[in-house]
C-alpha positions in Angstrom: 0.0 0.0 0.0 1.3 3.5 -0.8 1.7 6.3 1.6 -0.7 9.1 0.6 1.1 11.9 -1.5 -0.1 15.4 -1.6 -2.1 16.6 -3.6 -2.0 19.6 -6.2 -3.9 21.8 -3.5 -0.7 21.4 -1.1 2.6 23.9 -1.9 3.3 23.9 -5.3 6.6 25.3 -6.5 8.1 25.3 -10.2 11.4 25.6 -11.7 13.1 26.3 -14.8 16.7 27.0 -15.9 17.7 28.3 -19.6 20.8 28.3 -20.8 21.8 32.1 -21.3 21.8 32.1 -24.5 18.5 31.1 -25.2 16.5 32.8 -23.0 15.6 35.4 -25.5 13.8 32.6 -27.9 12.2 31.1 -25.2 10.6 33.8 -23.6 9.6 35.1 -27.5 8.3 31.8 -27.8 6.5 31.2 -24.5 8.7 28.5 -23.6 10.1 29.4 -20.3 7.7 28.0 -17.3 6.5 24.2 -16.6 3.2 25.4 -17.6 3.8 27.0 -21.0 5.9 24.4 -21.9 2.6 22.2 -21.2 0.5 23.7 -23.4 2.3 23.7 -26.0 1.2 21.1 -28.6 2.6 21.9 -32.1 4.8 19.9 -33.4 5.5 15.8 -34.4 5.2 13.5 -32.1 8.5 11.2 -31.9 7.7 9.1 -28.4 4.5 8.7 -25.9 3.8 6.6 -22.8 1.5 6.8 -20.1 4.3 9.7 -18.3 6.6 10.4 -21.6 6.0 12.7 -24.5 8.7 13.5 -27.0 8.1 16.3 -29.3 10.0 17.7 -32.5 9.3 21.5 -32.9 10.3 24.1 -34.8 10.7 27.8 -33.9 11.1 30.9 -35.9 14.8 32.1 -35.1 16.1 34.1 -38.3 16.2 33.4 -41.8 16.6 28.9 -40.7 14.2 28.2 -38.4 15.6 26.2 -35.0 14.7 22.3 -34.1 14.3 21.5 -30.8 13.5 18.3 -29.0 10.9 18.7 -26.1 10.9 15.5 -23.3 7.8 16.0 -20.9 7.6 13.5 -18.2 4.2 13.6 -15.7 3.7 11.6 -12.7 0.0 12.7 -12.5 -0.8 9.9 -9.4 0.8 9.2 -6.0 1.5 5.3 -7.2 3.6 7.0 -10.2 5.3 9.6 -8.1 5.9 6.7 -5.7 7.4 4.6 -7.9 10.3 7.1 -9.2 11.3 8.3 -5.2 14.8 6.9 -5.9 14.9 8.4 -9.4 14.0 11.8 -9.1 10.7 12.3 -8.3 11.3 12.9 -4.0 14.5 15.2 -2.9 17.0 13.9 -5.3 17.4 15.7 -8.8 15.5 15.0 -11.1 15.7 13.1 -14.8 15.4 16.4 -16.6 18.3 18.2 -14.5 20.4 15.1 -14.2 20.6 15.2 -18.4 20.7 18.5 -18.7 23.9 18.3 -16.4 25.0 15.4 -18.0 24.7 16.9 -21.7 26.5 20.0 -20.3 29.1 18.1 -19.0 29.6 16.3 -22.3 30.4 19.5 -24.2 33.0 21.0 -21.9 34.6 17.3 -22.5 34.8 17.5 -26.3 32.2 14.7 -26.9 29.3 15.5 -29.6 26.3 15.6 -27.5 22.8 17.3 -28.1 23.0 21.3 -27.0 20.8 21.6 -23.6 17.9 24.3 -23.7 16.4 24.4 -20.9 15.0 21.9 -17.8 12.1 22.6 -15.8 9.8 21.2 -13.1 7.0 21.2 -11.0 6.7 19.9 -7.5 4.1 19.7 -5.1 5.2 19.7 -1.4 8.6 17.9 -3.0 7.0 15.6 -4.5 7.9 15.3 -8.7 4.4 16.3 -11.0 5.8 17.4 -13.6 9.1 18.3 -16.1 10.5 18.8 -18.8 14.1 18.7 -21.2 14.5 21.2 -24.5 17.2 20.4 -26.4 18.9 21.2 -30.0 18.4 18.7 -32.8 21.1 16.7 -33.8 21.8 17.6 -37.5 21.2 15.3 -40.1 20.4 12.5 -37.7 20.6 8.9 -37.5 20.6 6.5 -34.8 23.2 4.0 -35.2 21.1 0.9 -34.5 19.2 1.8 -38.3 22.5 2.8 -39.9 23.5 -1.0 -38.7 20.3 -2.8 -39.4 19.0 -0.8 -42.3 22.0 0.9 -44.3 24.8 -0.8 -44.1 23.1 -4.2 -46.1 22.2 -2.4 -48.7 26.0 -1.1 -49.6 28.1 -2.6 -52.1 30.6 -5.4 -50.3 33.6 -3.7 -50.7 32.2 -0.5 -49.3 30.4 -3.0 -46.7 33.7 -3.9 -45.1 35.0 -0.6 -44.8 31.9 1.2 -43.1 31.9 -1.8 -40.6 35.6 -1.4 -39.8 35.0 2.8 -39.7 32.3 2.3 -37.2 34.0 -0.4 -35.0 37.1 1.9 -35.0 34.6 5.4 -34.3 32.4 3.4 -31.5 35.5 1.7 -29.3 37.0 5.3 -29.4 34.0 7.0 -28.2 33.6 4.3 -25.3 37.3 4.8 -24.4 37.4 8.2 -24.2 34.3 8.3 -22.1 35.8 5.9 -19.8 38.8 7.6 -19.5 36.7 10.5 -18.1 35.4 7.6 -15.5 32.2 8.8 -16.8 29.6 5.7 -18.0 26.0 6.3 -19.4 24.4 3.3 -18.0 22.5 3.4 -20.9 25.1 3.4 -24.2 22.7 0.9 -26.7 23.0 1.7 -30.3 19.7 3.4 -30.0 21.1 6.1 -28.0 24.5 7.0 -30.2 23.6 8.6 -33.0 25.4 9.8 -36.5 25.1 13.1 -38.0 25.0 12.8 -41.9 26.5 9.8 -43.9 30.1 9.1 -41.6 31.6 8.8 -38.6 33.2 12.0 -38.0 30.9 12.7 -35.4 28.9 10.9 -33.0 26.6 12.1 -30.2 25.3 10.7 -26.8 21.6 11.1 -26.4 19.5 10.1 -23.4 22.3 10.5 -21.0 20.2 10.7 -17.3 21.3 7.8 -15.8 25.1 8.7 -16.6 27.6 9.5 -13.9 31.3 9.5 -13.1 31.8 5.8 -11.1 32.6 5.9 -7.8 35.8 4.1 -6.3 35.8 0.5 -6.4 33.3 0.5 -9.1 35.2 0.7 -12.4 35.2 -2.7 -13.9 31.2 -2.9 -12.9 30.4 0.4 -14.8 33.3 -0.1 -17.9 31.1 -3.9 -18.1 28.0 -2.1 -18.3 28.8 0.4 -20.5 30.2 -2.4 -23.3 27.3 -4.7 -22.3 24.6 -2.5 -23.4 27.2 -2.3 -26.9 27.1 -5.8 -27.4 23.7 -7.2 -26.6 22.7 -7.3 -30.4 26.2 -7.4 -32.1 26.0 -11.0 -32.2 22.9 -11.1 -34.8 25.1 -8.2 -36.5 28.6 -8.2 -36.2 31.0 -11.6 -36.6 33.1 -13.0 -33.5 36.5 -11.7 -35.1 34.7 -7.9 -35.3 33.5 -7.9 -31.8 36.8 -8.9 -30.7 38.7 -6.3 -32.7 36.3 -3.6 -31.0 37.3 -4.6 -27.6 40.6 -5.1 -28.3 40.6 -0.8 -30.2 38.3 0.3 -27.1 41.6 -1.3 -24.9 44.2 0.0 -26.9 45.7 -3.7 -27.0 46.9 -5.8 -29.8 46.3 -8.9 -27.3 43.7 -9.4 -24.3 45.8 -9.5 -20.7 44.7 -11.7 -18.1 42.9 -8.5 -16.6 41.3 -7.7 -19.8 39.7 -11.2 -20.0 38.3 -10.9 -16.9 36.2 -7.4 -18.4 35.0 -9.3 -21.0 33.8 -12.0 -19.4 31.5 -9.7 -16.8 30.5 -7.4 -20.2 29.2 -11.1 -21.6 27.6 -11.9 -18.7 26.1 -8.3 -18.4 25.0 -8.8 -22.1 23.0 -11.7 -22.0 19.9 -11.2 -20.2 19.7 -8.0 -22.3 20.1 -9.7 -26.0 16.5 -11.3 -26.1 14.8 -7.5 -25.9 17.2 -5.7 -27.7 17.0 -7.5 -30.9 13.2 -7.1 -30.2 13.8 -3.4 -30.0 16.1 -3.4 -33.5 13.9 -5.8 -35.6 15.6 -8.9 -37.9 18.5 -7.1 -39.8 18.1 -7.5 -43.6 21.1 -9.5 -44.1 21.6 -12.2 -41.3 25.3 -12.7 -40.6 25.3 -15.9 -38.3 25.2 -15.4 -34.5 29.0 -16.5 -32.4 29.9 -15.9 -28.8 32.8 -14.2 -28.4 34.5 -16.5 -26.0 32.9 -19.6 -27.7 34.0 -22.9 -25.6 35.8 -20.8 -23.3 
């Protein structure tokens, strides 16, 4: 049974943050308080739950006008508000501010990463109702899981080979250097890395709420998770001999140390209770290339 939560009679209090330079635009576009944001409903519709909207929108800024992706999150009933205490809806920060931090955090380190807006929420005597994340679009996007599933079959062999060895090579290189922030996303599936126009040069971290920098003691856990949630697919996509080249360029290692075999085995163990819903999650790839464990027999 649920302790009774207060309702929207008790104290309310609200709170946004903008970053500077966009405080202008929002306020010309009524964008600057929990409750504008909230009625706002122009707009496509990328994402909805029963407490998740995401929303592409477009505001006049100039002679281009400027994309921005709006999160909303609600927690409308004490069981939902409840159920998110740990995670932002009671005392601690929440999902929207967490990102927002995160994302900022991202930028000052060099990685691509979408630009943060603005974060906002309402609470009511504490307790998480409602908030919301703005931030830039990503230009010319595409995530990575449909560049893997739905581009790369359709290219020429040749041209095959070299866009998988670009992307192994770009992907292990964005894991390392994260990792050598001792930062990890706790939440790095292809999904959530995605590619700005037709190459590698850049890629950027989306959905990044859940990351944080690991605490001592903790970095073989969070390194695992981070290259868990990397490999839970790559078997239906990617051969034994490619995954193992990506761990061995995300080490910086021409040969796996005794250490290093002990990683993997944790990232494999990490991996497999998450393969079954990721592949869900992707669809069947177009052109099959035959399932191998990494570690086969071992």
């Amino acid at each position: 049974m649920h302790p009774r939560l207060p309702s929207r009679t008790m104290r309310r209090a609200d709170r946004t943050e903008i970053a500077p330079e966009c405080r202008s635009l929002l306020r010309a576009q009524t964008l600057d308080s929990v409750e504008a944001v909230y009625a706002r409903t122009d707009g496509r519709v990328f994402a909805h739950s029963g407490t998740t909207e995401v929303r592409r929108i477009e505001l006049a800024d100039g002679p281009r006008p400027r994309i921005l992706f709006l999160k909303k999150y609600s927690f409308p009933t004490a069981a939902e508000r409840w159920r998110g205490a740990l995670r932002g809806t009671f005392l601690v920060r929440s999902k929207v501010r967490r990102e927002f931090d995160n994302l900022t955090r991202l930028r000052a380190w060099g990685f691509d990463a979408p630009a943060p807006v603005a974060w906002g929420e309402e609470r009511i005597a504490g307790w998480l109702a409602r908030s919301f994340l703005i931030s830039e679009e990503v230009p010319e996007p595409l995530p990575l899981h449909r560049f893997i599933r739905d581009v790369l079959p359709t290219r020429a062999p040749e041209e095959q080979r070299a866009l998988r060895a670009g992307l192994i090579r770009r992907v292990a290189e964005l894991t390392r250097r994260l990792h050598e922030r001792r930062f990890v996303h706790h939440d790095l599936f292809w999904r959530n890395i995605i590619l700005s126009g037709s190459d590698f040069t850049r890629l950027f971290l989306i959905d990044a709420h859940k990351g944080r920098v690991w605490r001592a003691g903790s970095e073989d856990r969070s390194r695992a998770a981070d290259l868990a949630a990397l490999d839970a697919p790559a078997p239906q996509f990617f051969r034994r001999a490619e995954r193992l080249r990506f761990f061995l360029l995300y080490l910086g290692r021409a040969r796996l140390t005794v250490e290093d075999r002990t990683l993997l085995r944790a990232t494999l163990r990490a991996a497999a209770p998450m393969r079954e819903r990721q592949l869900r999650r992707l669809g069947p790839p177009r052109a099959c290339i035959a399932r191998s464990s990494l570690f086969a027999g071992r």
